[in-house]
N, CA and C atoms as an extended XYZ file, in Angstrom:
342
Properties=species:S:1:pos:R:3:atomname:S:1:resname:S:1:resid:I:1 pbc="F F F"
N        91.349       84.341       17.255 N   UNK     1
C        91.830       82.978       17.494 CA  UNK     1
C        92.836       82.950       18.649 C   UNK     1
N        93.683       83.920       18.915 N   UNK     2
C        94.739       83.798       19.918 CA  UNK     2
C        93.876       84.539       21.112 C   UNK     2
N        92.887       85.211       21.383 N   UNK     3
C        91.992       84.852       22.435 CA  UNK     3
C        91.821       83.619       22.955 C   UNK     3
N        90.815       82.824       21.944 N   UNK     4
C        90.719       81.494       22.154 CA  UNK     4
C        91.717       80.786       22.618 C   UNK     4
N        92.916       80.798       22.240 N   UNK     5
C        93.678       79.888       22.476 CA  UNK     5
C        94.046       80.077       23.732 C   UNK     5
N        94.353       81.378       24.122 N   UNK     6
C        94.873       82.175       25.454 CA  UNK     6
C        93.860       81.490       26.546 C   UNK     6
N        92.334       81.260       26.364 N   UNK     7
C        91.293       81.173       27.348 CA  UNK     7
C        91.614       79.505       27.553 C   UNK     7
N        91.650       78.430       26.294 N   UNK     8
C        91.862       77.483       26.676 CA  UNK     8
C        92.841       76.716       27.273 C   UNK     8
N        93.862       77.397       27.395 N   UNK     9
C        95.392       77.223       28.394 CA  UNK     9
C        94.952       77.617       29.742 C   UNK     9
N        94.327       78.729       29.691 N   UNK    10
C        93.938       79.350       30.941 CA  UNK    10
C        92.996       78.413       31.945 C   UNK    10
N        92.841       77.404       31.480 N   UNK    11
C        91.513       76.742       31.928 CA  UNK    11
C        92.010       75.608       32.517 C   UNK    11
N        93.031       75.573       32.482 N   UNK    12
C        93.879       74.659       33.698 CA  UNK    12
C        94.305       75.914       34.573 C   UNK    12
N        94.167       76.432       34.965 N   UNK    13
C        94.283       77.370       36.046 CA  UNK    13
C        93.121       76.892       36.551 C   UNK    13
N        92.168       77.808       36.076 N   UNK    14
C        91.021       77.331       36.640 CA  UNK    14
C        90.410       76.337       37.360 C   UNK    14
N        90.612       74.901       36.712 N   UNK    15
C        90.687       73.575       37.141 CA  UNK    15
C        91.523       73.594       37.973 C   UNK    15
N        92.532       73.805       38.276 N   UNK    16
C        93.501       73.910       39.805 CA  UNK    16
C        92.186       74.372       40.477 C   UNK    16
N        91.403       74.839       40.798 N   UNK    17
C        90.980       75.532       42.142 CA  UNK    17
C        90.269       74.635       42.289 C   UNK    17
N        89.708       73.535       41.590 N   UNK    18
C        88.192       72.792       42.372 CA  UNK    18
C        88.604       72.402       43.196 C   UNK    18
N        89.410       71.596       43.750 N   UNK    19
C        89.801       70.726       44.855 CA  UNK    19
C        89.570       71.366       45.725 C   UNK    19
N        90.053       72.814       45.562 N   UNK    20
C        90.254       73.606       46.807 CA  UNK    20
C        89.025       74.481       47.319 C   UNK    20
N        88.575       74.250       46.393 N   UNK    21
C        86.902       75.103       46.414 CA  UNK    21
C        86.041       73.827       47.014 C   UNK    21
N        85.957       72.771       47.043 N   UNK    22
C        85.556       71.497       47.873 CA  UNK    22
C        86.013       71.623       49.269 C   UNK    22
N        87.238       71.749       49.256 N   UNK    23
C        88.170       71.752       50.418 CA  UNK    23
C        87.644       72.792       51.749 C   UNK    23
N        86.790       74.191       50.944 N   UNK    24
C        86.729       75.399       51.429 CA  UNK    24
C        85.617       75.253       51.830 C   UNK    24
N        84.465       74.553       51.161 N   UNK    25
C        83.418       74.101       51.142 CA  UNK    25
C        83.150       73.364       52.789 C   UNK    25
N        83.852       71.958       52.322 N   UNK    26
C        83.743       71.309       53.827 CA  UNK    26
C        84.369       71.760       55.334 C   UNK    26
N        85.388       72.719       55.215 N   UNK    27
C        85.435       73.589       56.024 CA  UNK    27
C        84.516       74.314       56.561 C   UNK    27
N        84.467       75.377       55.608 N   UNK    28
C        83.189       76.278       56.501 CA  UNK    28
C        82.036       75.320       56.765 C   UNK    28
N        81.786       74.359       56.510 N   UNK    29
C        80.289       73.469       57.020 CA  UNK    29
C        80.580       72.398       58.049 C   UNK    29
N        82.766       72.319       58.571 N   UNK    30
C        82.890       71.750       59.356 CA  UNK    30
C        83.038       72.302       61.184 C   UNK    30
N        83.552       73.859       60.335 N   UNK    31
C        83.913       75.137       61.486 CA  UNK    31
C        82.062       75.889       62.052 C   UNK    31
N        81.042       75.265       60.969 N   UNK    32
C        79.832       75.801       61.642 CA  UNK    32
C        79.523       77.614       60.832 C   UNK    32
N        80.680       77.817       60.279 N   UNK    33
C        80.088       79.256       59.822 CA  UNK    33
C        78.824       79.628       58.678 C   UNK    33
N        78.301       80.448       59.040 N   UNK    34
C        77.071       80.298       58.379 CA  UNK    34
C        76.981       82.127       58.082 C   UNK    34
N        78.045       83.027       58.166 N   UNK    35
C        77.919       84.080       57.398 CA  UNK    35
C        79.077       84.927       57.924 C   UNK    35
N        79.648       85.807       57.204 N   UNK    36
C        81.044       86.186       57.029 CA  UNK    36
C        82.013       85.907       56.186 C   UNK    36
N        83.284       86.105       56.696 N   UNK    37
C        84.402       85.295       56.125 CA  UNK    37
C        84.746       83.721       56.205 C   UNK    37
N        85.283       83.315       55.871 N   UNK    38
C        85.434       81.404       56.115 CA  UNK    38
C        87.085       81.602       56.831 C   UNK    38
N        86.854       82.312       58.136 N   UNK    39
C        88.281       82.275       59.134 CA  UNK    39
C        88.122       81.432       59.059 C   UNK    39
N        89.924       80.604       59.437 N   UNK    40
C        90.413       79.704       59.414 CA  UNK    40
C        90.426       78.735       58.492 C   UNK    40
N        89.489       79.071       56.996 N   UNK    41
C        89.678       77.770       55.835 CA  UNK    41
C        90.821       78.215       55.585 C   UNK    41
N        92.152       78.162       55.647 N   UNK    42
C        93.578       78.747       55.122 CA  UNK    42
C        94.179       77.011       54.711 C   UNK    42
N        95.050       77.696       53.958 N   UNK    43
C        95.911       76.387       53.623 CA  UNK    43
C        96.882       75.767       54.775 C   UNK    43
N        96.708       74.593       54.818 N   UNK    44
C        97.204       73.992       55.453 CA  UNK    44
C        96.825       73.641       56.731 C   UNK    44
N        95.306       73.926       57.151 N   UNK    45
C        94.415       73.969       58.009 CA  UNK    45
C        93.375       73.623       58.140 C   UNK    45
N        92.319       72.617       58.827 N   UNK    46
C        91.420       72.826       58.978 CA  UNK    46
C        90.698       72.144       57.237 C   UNK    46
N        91.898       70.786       57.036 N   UNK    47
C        91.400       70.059       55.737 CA  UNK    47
C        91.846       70.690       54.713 C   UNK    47
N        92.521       71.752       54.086 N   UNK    48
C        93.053       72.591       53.431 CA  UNK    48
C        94.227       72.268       53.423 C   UNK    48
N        94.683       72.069       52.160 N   UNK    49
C        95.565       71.778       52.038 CA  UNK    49
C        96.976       73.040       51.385 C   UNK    49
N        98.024       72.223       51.526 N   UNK    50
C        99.218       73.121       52.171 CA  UNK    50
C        99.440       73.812       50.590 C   UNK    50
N        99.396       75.819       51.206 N   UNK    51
C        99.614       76.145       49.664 CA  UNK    51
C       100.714       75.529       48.988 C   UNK    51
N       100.568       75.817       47.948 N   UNK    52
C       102.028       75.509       47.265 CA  UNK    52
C       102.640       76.561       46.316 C   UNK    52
N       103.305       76.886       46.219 N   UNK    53
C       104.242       77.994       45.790 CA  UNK    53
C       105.193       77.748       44.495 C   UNK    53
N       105.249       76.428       44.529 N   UNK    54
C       106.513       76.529       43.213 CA  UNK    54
C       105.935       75.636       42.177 C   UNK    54
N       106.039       76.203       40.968 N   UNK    55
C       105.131       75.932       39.923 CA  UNK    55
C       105.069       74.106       39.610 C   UNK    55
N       103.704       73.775       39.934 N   UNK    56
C       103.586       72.119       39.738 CA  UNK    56
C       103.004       71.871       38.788 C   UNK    56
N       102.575       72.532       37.566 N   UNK    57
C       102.355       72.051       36.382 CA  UNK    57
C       102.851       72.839       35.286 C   UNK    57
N       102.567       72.742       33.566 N   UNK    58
C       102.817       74.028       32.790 CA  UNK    58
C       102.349       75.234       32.804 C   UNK    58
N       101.130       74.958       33.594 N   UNK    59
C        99.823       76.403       33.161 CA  UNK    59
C        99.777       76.857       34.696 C   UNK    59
N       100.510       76.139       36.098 N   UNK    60
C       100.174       76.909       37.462 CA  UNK    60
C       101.213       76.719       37.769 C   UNK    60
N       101.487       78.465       38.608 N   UNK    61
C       102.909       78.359       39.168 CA  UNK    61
C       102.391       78.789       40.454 C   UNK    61
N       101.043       78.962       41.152 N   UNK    62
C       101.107       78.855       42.673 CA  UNK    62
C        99.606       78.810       43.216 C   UNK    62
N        99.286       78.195       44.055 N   UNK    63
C        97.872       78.176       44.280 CA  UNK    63
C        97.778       78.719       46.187 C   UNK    63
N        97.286       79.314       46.526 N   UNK    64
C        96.713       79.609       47.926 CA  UNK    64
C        95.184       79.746       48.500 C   UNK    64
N        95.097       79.341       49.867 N   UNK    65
C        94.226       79.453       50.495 CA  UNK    65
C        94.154       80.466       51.553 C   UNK    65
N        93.298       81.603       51.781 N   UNK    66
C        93.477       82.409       53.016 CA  UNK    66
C        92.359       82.788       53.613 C   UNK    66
N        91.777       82.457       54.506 N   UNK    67
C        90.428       82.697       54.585 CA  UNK    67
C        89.615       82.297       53.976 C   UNK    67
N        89.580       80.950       53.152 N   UNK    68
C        88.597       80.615       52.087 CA  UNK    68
C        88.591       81.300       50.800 C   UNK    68
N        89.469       82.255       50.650 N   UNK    69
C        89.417       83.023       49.348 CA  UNK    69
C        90.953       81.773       48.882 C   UNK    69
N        90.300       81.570       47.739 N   UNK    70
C        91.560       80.957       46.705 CA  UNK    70
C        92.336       81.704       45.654 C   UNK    70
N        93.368       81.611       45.636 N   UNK    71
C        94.035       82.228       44.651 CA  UNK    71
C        95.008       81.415       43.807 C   UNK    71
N        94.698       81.447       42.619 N   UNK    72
C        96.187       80.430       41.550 CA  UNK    72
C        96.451       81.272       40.851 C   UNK    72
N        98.116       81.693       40.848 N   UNK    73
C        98.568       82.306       39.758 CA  UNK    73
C        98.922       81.440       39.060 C   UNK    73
N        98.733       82.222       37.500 N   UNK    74
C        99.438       81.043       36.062 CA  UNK    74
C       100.854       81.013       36.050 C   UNK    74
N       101.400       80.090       35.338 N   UNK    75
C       102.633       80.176       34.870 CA  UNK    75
C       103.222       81.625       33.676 C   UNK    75
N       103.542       82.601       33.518 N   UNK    76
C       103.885       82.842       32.252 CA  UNK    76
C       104.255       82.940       31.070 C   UNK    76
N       103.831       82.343       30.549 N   UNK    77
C       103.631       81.890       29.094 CA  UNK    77
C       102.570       81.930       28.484 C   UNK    77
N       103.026       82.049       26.747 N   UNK    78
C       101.739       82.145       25.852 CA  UNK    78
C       100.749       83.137       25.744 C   UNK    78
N       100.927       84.058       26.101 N   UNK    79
C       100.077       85.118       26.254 CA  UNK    79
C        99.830       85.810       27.693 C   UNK    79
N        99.859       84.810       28.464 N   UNK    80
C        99.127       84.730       29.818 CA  UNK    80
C       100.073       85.553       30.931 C   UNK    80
N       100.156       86.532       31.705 N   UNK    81
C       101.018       86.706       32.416 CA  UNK    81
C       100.659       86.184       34.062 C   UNK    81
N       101.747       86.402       34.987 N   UNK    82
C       101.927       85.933       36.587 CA  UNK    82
C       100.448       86.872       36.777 C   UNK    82
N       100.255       88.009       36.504 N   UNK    83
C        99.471       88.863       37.023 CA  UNK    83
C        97.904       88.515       36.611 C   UNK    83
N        97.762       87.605       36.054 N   UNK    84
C        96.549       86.999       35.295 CA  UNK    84
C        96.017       85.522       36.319 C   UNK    84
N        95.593       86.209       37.588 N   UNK    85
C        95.453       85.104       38.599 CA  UNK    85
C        93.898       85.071       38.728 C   UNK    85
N        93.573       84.354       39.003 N   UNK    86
C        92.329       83.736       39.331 CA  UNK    86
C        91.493       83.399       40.749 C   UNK    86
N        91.052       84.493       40.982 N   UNK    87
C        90.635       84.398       42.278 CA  UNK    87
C        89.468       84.057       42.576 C   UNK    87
N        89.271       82.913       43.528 N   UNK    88
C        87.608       82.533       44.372 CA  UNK    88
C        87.256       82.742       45.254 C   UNK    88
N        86.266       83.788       45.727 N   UNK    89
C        85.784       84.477       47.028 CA  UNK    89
C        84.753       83.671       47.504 C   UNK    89
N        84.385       83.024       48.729 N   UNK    90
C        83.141       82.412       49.006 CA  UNK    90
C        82.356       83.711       49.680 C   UNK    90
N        81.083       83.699       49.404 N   UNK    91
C        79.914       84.051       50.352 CA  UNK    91
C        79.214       83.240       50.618 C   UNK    91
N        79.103       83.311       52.190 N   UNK    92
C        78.344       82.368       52.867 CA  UNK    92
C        76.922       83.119       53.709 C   UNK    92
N        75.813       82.320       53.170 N   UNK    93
C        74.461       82.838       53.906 CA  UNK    93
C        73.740       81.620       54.136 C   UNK    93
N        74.195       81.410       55.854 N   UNK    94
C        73.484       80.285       56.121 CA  UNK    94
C        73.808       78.905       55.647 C   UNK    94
N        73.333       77.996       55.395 N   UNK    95
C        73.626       77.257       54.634 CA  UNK    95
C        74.231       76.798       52.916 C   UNK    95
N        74.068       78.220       52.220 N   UNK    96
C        74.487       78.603       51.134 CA  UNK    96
C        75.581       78.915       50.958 C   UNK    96
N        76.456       78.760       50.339 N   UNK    97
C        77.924       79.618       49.535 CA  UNK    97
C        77.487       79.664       47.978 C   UNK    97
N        78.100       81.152       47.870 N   UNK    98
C        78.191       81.071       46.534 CA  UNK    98
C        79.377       81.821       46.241 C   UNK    98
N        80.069       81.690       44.876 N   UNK    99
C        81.019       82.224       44.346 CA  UNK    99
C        81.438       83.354       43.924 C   UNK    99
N        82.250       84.268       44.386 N   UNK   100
C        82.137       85.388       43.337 CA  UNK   100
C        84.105       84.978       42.648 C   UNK   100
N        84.170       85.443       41.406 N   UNK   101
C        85.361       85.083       40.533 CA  UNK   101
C        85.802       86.639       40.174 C   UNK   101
N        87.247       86.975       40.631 N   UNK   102
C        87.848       88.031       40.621 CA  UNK   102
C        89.188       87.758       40.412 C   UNK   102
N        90.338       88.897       40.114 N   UNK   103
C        91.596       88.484       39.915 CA  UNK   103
C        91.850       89.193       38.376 C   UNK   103
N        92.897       88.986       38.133 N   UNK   104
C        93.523       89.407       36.770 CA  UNK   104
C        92.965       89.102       35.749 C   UNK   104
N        92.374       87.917       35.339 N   UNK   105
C        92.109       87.212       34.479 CA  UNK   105
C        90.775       87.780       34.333 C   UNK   105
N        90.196       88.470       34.907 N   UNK   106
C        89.159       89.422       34.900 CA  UNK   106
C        89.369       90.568       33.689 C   UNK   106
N        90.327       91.253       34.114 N   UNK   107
C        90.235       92.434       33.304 CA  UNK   107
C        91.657       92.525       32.453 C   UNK   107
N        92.020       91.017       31.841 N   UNK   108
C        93.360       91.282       30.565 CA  UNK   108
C        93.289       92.101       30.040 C   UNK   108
N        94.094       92.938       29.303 N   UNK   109
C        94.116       93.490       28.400 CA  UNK   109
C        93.239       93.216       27.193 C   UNK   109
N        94.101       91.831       26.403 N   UNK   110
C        93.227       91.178       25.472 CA  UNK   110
C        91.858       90.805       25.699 C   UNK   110
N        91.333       90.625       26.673 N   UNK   111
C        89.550       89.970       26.948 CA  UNK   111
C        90.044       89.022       28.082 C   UNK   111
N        88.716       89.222       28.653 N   UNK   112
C        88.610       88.284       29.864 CA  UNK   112
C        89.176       86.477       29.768 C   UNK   112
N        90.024       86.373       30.557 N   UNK   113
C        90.348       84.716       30.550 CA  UNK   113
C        89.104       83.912       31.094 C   UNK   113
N        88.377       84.533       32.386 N   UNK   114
C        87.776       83.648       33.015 CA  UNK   114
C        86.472       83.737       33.570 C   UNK   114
């Protein structure tokens, strides 16, 4: 049960990234890249918006953009530690992106958050 509970807190982390996974999206399809890294989707650039660093809700204390890779660390609490971040890698082929999901929250201790 305190799995569960741990995963469903965690899931506003998660939800922090869509915006920015949209954001990363219309970038690389505005910059023309069609395989590699997504240079220049960074925060605060290029429609990306400006990381933010100091914790703006209960469950996120920082979200970044660097290259199209996203990163939100959680707040600590409840189980969950700073080190339990949530990372979104784009691959891009051509007209395609797809996701790969890496970060802390990968390999908790207790079981995967995400």
């Amino acid at each position: 049960y305190q799995q569960y509970t741990k995963k469903a807190r965690f899931t506003e982390v998660t939800i922090a990234s869509l915006s920015r996974k949209s954001e990363v999206e219309l970038c690389i399809s505005t910059l023309g890249i069609t395989s590699g890294a997504a240079t220049g989707c960074t925060g605060g650039s290029n429609g990306i918006s400006q990381d933010v660093t100091d914790a703006f809700s209960t469950a996120v204390k920082s979200i970044g953009t660097l290259n199209g890779v996203i990163t939100v660390t959680p707040v600590a609490a409840n189980g969950i530690v700073a080190g339990d971040t949530f990372v979104l890698t784009p691959t891009i082929s051509g007209n395609s992106i797809t996701w790969a999901v890496s970060g802390g929250c990968t390999t908790n201790a207790s079981g995967r958050l995400c």
